[in-house]
FIVO-779059 format. One record per residue (C-alpha): z, y, x. Coordinates in steps of 0.5 Angstrom, whole numbers, padded with zeros to 4 digits, always signed. Layout:
BEGIN
ZYX;...
//
This chain:
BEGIN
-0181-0327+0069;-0183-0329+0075;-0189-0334+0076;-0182-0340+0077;-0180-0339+0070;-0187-0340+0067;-0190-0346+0063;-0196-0351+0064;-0200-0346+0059;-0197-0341+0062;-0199-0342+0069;-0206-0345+0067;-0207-0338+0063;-0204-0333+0069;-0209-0337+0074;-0216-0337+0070;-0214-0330+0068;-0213-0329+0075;-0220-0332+0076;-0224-0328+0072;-0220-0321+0074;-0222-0323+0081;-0228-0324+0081;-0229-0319+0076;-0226-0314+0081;-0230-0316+0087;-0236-0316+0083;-0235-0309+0081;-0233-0307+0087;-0239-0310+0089;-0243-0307+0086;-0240-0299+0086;-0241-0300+0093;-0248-0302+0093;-0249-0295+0089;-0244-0291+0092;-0250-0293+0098;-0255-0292+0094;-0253-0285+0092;-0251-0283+0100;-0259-0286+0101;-0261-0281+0096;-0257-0276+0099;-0260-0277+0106;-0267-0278+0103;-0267-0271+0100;-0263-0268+0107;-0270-0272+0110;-0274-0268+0106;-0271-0260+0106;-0272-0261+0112;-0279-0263+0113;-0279-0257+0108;-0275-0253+0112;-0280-0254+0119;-0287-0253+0114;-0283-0246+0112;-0282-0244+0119;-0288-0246+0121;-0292-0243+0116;-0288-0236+0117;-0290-0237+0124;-0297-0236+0122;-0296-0231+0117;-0293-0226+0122;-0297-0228+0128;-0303-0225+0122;-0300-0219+0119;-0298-0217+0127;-0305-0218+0129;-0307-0214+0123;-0302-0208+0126;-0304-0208+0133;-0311-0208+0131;-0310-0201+0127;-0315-0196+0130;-0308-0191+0128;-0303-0195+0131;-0307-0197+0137;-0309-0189+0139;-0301-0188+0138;-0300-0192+0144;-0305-0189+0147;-0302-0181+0146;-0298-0182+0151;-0293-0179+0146;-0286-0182+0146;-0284-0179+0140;-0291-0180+0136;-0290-0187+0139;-0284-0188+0136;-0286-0185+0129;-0292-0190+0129;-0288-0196+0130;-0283-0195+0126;-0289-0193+0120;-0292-0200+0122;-0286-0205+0124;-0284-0203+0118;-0291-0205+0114;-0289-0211+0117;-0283-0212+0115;-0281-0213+0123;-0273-0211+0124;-0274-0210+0130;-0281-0209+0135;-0282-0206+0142;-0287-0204+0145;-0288-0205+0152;-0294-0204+0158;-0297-0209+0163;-0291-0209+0166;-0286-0210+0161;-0283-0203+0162;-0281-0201+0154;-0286-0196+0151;-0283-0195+0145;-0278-0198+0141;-0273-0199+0134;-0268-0203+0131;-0267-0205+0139;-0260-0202+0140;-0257-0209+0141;-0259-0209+0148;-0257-0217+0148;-0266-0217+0147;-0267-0214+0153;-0265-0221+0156;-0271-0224+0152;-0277-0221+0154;-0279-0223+0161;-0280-0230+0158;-0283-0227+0152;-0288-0223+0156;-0289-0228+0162;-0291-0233+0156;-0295-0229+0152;-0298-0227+0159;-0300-0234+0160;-0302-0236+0153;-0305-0230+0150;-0299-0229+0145;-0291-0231+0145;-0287-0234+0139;-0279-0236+0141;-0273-0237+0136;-0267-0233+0140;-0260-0232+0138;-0257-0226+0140;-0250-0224+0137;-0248-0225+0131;-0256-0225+0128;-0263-0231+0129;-0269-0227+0130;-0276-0230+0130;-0280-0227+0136;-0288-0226+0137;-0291-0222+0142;-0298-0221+0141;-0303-0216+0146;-0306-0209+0144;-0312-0208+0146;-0316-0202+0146;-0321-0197+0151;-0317-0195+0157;-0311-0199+0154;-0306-0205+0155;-0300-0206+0152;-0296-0212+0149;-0293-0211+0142;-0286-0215+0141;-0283-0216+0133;-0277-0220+0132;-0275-0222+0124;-0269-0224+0123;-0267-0230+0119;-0261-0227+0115;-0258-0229+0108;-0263-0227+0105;-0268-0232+0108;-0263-0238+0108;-0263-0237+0100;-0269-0237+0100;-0270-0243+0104;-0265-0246+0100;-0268-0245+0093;-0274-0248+0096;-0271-0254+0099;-0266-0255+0094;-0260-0255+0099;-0256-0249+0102;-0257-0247+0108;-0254-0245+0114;-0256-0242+0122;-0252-0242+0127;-0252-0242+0134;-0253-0246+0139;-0247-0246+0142;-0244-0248+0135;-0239-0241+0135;-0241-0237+0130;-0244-0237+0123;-0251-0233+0124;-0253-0233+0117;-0252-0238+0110;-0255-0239+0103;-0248-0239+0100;-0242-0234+0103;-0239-0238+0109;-0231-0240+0106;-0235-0245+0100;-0239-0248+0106;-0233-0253+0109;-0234-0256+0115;-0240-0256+0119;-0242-0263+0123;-0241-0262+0130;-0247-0261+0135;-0250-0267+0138;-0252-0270+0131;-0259-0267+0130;-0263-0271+0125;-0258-0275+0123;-0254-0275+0116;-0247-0273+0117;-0241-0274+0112;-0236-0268+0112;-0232-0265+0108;-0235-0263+0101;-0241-0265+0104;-0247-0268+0106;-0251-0265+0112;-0256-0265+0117;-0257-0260+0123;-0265-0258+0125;-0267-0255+0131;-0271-0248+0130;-0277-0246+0135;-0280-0250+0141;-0275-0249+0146;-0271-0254+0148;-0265-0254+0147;-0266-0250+0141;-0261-0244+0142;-0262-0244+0133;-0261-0250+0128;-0261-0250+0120;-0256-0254+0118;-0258-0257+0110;-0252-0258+0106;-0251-0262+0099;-0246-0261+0095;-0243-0269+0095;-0238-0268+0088;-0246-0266+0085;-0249-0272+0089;-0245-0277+0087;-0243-0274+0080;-0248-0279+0077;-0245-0285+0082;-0238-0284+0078;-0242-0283+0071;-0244-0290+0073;-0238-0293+0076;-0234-0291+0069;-0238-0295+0066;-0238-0301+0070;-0231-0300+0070;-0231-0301+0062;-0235-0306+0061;-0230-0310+0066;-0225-0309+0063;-0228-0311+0056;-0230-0318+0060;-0224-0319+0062;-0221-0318+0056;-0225-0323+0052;-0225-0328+0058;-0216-0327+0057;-0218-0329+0050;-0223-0334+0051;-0218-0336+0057;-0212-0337+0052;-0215-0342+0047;-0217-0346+0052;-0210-0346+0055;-0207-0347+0049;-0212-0353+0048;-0211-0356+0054;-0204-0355+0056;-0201-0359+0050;-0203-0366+0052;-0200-0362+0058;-0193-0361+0057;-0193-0367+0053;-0193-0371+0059;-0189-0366+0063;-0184-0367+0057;-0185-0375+0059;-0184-0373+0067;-0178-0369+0066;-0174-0374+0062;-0175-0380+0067;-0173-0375+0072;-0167-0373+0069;-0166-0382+0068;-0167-0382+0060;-0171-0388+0057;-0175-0384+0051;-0182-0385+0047;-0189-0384+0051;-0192-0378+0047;-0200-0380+0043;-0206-0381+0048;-0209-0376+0051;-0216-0376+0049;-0218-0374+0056;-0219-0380+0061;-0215-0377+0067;-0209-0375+0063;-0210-0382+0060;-0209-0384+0067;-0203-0379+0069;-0200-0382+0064;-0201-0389+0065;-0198-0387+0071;-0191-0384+0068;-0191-0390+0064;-0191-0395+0070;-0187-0391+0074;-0181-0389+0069;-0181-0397+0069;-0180-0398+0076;-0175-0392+0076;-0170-0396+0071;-0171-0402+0076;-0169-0398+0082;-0164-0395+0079;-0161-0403+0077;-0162-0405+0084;-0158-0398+0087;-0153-0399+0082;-0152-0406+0085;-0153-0405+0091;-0148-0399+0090;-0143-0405+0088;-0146-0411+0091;-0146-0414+0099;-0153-0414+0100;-0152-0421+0105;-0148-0425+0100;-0150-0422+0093;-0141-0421+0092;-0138-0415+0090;-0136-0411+0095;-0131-0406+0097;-0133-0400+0092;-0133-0405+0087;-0126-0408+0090;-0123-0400+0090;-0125-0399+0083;-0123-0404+0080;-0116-0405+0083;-0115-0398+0081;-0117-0398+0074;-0111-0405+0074;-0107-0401+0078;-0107-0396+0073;-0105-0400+0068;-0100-0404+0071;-0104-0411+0070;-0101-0417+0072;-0105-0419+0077;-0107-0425+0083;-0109-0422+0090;-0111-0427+0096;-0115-0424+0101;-0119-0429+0107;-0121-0427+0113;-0125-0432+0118;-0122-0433+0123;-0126-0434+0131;-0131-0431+0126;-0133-0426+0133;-0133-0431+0137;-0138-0436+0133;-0143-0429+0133;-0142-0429+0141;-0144-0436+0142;-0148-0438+0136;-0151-0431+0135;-0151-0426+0129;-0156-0430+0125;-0152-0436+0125;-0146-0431+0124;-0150-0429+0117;-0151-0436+0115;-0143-0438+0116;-0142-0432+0111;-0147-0434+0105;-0144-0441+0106;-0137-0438+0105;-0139-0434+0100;-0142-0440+0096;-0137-0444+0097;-0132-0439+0093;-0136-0439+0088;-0136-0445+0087;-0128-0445+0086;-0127-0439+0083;-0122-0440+0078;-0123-0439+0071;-0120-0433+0070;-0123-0430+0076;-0124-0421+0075;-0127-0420+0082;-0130-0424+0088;-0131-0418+0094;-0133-0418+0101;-0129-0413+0103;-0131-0413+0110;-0135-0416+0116;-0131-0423+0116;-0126-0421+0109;-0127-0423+0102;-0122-0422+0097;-0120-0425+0090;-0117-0422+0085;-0115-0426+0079;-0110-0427+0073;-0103-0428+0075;-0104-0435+0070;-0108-0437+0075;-0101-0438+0079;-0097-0440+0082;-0100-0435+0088;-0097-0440+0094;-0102-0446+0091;-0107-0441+0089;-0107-0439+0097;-0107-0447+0098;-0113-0449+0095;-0117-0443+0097;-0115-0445+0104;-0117-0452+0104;-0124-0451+0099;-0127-0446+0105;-0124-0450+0111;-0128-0457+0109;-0133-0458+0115;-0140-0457+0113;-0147-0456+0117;-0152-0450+0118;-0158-0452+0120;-0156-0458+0125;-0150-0455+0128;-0144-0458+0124;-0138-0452+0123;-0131-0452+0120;-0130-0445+0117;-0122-0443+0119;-0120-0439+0116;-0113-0434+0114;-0111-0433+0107;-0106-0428+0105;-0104-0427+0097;-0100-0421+0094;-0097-0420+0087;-0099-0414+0083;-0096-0409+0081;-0091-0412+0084;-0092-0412+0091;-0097-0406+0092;-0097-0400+0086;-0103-0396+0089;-0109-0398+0094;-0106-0395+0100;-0100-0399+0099;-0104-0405+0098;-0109-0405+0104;-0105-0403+0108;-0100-0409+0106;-0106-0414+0105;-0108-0412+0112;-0101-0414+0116;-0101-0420+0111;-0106-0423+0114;-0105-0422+0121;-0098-0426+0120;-0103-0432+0117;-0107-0432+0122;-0101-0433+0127;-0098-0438+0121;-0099-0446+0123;-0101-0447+0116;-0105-0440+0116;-0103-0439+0110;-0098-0432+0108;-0095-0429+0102;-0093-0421+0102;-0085-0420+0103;-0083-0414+0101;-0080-0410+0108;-0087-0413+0112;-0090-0407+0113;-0084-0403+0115;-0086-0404+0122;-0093-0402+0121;-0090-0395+0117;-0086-0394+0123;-0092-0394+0129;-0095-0389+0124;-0090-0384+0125;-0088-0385+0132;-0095-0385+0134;-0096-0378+0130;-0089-0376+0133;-0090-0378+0140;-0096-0373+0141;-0092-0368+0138;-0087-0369+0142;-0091-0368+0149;-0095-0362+0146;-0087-0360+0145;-0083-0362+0151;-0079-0366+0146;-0078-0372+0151;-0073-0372+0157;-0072-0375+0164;-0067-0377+0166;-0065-0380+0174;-0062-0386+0178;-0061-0386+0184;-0063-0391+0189;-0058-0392+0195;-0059-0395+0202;-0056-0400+0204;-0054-0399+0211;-0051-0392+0210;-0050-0393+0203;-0053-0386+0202;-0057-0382+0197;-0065-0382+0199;-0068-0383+0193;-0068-0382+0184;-0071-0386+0179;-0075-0382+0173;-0073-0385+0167;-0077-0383+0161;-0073-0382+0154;-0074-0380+0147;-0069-0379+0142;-0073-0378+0135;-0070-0373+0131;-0070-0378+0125;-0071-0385+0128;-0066-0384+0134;-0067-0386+0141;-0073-0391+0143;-0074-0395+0147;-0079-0394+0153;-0082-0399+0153;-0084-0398+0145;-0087-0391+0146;-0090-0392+0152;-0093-0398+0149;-0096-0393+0143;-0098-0389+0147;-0103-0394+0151;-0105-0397+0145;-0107-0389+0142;-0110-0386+0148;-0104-0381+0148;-0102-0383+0156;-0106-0380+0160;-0102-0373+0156;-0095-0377+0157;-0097-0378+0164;-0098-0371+0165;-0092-0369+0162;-0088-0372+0165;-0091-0371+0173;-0089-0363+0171;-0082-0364+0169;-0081-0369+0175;-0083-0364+0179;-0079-0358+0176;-0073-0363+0176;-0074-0363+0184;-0075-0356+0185;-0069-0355+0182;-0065-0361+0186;-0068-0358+0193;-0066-0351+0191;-0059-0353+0190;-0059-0356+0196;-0059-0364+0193;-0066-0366+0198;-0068-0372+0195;-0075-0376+0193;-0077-0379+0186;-0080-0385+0185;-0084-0385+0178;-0087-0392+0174;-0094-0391+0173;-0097-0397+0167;-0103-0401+0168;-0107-0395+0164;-0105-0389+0169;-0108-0394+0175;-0115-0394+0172;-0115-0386+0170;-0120-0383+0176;-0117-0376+0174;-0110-0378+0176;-0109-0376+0184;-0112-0371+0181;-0105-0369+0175;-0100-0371+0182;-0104-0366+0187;-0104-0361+0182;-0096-0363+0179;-0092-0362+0185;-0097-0357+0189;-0095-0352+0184;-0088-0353+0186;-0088-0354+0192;-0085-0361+0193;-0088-0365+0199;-0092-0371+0196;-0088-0375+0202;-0081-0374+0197;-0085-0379+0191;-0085-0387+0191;-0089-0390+0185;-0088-0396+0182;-0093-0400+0179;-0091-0406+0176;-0095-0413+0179;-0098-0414+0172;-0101-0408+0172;-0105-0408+0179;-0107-0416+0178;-0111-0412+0169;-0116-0410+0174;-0115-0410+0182;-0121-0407+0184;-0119-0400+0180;-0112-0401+0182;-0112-0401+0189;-0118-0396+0189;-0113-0391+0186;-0107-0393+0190;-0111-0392+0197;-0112-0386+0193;-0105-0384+0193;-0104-0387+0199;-0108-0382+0202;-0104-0376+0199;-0098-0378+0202;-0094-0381+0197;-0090-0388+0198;-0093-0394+0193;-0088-0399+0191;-0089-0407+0187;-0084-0406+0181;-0081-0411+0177;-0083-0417+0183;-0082-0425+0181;-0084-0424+0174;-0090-0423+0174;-0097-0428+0177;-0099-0425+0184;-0097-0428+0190;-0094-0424+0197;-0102-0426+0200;-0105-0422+0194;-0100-0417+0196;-0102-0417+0203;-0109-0413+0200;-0106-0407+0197;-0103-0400+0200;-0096-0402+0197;-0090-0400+0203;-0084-0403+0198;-0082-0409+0194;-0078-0408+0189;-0075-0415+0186;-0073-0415+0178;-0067-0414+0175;-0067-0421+0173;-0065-0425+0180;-0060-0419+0181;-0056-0417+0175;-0052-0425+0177;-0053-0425+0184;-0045-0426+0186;-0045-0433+0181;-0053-0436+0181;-0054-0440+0188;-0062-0440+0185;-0062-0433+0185;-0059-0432+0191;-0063-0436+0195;-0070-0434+0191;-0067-0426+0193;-0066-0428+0200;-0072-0431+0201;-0076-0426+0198;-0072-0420+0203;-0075-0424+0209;-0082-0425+0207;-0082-0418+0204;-0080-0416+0212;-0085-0421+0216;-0089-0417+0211;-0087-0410+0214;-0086-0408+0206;-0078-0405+0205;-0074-0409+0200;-0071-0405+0193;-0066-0408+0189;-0065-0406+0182;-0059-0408+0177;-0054-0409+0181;-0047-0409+0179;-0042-0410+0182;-0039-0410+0190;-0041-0417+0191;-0048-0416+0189;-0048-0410+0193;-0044-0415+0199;-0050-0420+0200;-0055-0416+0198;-0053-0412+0205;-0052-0418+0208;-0059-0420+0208;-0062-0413+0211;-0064-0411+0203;-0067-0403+0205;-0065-0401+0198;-0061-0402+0192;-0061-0398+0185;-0056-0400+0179;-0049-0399+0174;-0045-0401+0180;-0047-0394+0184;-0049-0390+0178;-0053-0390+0171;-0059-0386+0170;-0056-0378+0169;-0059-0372+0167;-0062-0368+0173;-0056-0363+0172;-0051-0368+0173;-0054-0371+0179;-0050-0366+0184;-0044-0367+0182;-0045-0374+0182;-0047-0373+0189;-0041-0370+0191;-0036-0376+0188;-0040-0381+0191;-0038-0379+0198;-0031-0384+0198;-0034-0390+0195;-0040-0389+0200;-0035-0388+0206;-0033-0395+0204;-0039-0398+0203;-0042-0396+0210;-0036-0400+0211;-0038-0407+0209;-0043-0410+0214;-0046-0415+0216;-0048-0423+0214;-0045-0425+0208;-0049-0432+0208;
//
């Protein structure tokens, strides 16, 4: 189980357990360490004192051989020998007495170092030795040197023979062999090893070599070593320096720290039997102080989880006491929390009404049941423009004021009063409360009486709008929306005040599914262009077309341009359609100049293209991949959409201009500028409006505005393009007055870029008789 998943008691006993074992553990640890040190001092203590033996033994050895050899060269026996002469007698004597002696190697040598006799000397390795042995023997009156010489230790002495007539020196060499290292080790109480100096070869050893495992390395004289298996500590033989001879004493470490791992056993139990009654302990108190525990943790759990239960008994101890006086006040503010959140999830935090959640709720659960129901919604109308004026606290002040005052009229069968927006609130009542027109009547009247904030007197107007349910609205979508257009038909009311009528919404329905469908139909090539052309008068020939966006919904039929056009504005979709329909422009004139049909476009741009900064941009990149010379193109911008915002219009325009483009003022004389006006933005052309043109041949008022306006377009050097005309007399005194260009039924509808060659091609006749007719029709 992981440490998650255990209880309070569980968890107190795991982490006293845990206390005890890890201090058990570090005081075990501790104290096996402190005797594993103990034992390593008593390792290197017995090490400090074989090897202050070992030097004793030596030493004493040096005296006991430097004795028995002065015995020798004292002999009268051996001393006439050397004095024979006789190499053979020599010889037989040195050997009987080296042999006494126990030397394993003695030479004989005179004044001048020249060997006399000798035995055990065959290892000529000696050889090298005895200059130095004689000149210190010389110099000193004996010798004594500790040699290594190949696989052996021998322990040198040079001492005199003196005698009548006689001069010699005697040279005896005992080796330091096994059997000496045993008995070293058996007085020494370690093993023994000699090794050279040079560390490669092993001289001699208390025990056979294989058993004694790694020797320390050189350099580490006098210190106790650790290797494997044992612990060691090198000594120097003999006064030479560097000693060419060391004893290296060994204790075995399993055997001097056997007593260590007795100890450490039974320290090792008798933790563990602490531990164990420490668990044992270490339960009973956990059992005992885990119960007023868990009953409080008990009593926390279920004011988490939201439930009202019983406080458990009183624990005895002062600080649980207080932990549960603790849990008692907080389960108190908890369900009183709880209360305010679940009003606040239901209520308006400013006015204390219910609001829209609550509003949804119940209108559903009535929906549901098809419970016969009045709704009226209110709206305070100029509510933006009294915050913009008076400010939003004053704003805050007319919504209680509202807010009040409707509860004092709620009606006695009243289910809900809601603020359901920022400025809306809604009624809901029962049908009986009727009829719905007067209901939507009183509300009106009760909100709209003057009153004072403060020291501002105000009078509240509002909109109110009513609905029958289920009669008028089955689910909610249905009734906001429909209460939604409801009351913007009151606001426009004279009375402000305005029932459902079923059909309302149908409008609203059919802006919904153009604007989705709109934005598919651009992704989708869904729209088509169509052309009129646009004919000079003086030559009655062809210089230009007109695009002419259409949509022929699949469902709905054809739309008109303004709608769409319109829908797209208002849903940010015409920077797409504008693009769109730039491309289709300009593979339309590519076709037209391939066939051989070399004419320009003019292409209406809305108030919203004209403060798009990217638009240059959409033409350049349009009509350069089709190679179409932006002297071809006119755009025509409507007077009220360069006057929505000038400074932007005309930064864009100048923009256009710069490109190459021609700039035209459509529709001119329906809107609000003036020609002086006109006279600031980079426009070439005039185009007068439909209006004054369709009757020109029967209205002598339009023919005189008409007129007037070609010769002041003139003065002002702009061409003149009248559109709508339709039929010869028009056309007549339209050429009369020196208009530069006209556009209507009477030359030709708007047609798909296809039919304009051919059409092209049968206006050569009629054009031939309209070059004919020139001249002043005043």
């Amino acid at each position: 189980m992981s440490p998650g998943g255990l209880g309070f008691r569980g968890r107190l006993l795991a982490a006293m357990l845990s206390l005890v074992a890890a201090t058990a553990l570090v005081l075990g640890l501790s104290f096996m360490l402190y005797l594993l040190e103990d034992e390593e001092q008593r390792a290197a203590d017995s090490l400090d004192v074989a090897a202050r033996v070992t030097s004793e033994i030596m030493d004493g050895r040096s005296e006991l051989l430097t004795g028995n050899l002065q015995v020798l060269v004292d002999d009268f026996g051996f001393r006439s020998a050397i004095a024979s002469d006789n190499q053979a007698t020599m010889e037989s004597t040195l050997a009987n007495h080296a042999g006494r002696a126990g030397a394993d190697v003695a030479i004989v040598l005179d004044n001048d170092g020249t060997p006399l006799a000798s035995i055990g000397a065959a290892d000529t390795g000696i050889q090298e030795f005895l200059p130095q042995l004689l000149a210190s023997a010389t110099n000193n009156g004996q010798a004594g040197q500790i040699i290594s010489t190949g696989n052996r230790a021998l322990q040198m002495f040079v001492v005199p023979v003196s005698g009548a007539g006689l001069r010699a020196w005697l040279v005896a060499g005992f080796a330091l062999d096994d059997r000496f290292a045993r008995r070293l080790a058996e007085l020494t109480g370690t093993d023994v090893v000699f090794r050279s100096r040079s560390g490669s070869s092993l001289l001699a050893a208390s025990r056979p070599p294989d058993a004694m495992g790694q020797l320390p390395r050189l350099g580490t004289t006098g210190q106790m070593v650790e290797t494997k298996g044992f612990f060691s500590r090198a000594l120097d033989l003999g006064s030479g320096q560097p000693s060419p001879v060391q004893a290296v004493l060994l204790i075995d470490r399993e055997q001097a720290l056997a007593n260590y791992y007795d100890r450490a056993a039974d320290l090792a139990l008798i933790l563990l039997l602490s531990v164990v009654l420490s668990g044992l302990v270490v339960l009973v108190i956990a059992r005992a102080l885990g119960r007023p525990v868990l009953d409080l943790a008990r009593f926390a759990t279920a004011i988490g989880d939201g439930r009202t239960v019983a406080e458990p008994p009183p624990p005895r101890t002062r600080e649980l006491r207080t932990l549960q006086d603790a849990l008692t006040t907080m389960q108190q503010r908890v369900l009183e929390r709880e209360e305010h959140i679940r009003f606040s999830a239901l209520h308006d935090d400013l006015t204390g009404l219910a609001n829209r959640k609550a509003l949804n709720e119940t209108l559903a659960k009535a929906l549901a049941d098809r419970q016969p129901l009045l709704l009226a919604g209110l709206t305070l109308t100029r509510f933006r423009a009294l915050n913009d004026t008076l400010g939003f606290e004053f704003g805050d002040r007319t919504l209680i004021l509202a807010a009040d005052r409707l509860r004092a009229f709620l009606p006695e069968r009243t289910l809900l009063l809601t603020r359901s927006g920022g400025n809306e609130f809604v009624l809901l009542t029962d049908q009986a409360e009727g009829p719905l027109d007067s209901l939507l009547t009183k509300l009106r009247d009760a909100l709209q009486a003057s009153a004072r904030i403060g020291e501002t007197p105000i009078n509240l107007q509002v909109a109110v709008a009513g609905l029958e349910l289920p009669r008028d609205a089955t689910t909610l979508d249905e009734l906001r929306r429909r209460l939604r257009l409801t009351l913007k038909r009151a606001e426009h009311s004279p009375e402000q005040v305005a029932h459902y009528e079923p059909g309302g919404d149908e409008s609203h329905l059919r802006e919904l599914t153009l604007t989705q469908d709109l934005r598919h139909a651009i992704a989708n090539d869904g729209l088509n262009l169509v052309y009129q052309p646009k004919i000079e008068m003086g030559t009655a020939r062809m210089v230009q077309v007109e695009a002419l966006a259409r949509w022929h919904h699949p469902e709905l039929g054809f739309i008109s341009p303004e709608e769409f056009i319109l829908l797209a504005e208002q849903t940010g979709q015409i920077g797409n359609l504008t693009r769109f329909i730039l491309t289709r422009i300009a593979r339309d004139l590519a076709g037209l100049h391939h066939g051989g049909l070399m004419i320009g476009a003019a292409i209406n741009l809305s108030a919203l293209d004209l403060s798009n900064p990217q638009l240059p941009e959409d033409i350049r990149r349009a009509f350069a991949d089709q190679a179409i010379d932006c002297q071809r193109l006119t755009f025509e911008v409507t007077e009220s959409a360069i006057m929505t915002d000038t400074e932007s219009a005309q930064s864009t325009l100048e923009q256009l201009r710069a490109m190459g483009v021609s700039l035209s003022v459509d529709d001119f004389g329906t809107g609000y500028s003036s020609l002086s006006q006109l006279r600031q933005l980079p426009v070439q052309e005039l185009k007068i409006d439909k209006s004054f043109v369709l009757r020109l041949n029967e209205e002598p008022q339009d023919q005189l505005i008409v007129r007037s306006t070609v010769d002041m377009a003139h003065g002002l050097g702009l061409t003149v393009v009248a559109e709508g005309i339709e039929n010869l007399d028009s056309w007549r005194l339209l050429q009369g007055w020196g208009c530069d260009k006209g556009q209507g039924f009477y030359m030709a509808r708007p047609m798909p870029p296809a039919d304009l060659p051919g059409w092209a091609s049968d206006f050569r006749e009629q054009a031939t008789k309209l070059r004919q007719m020139t001249g002043d029709s005043s």
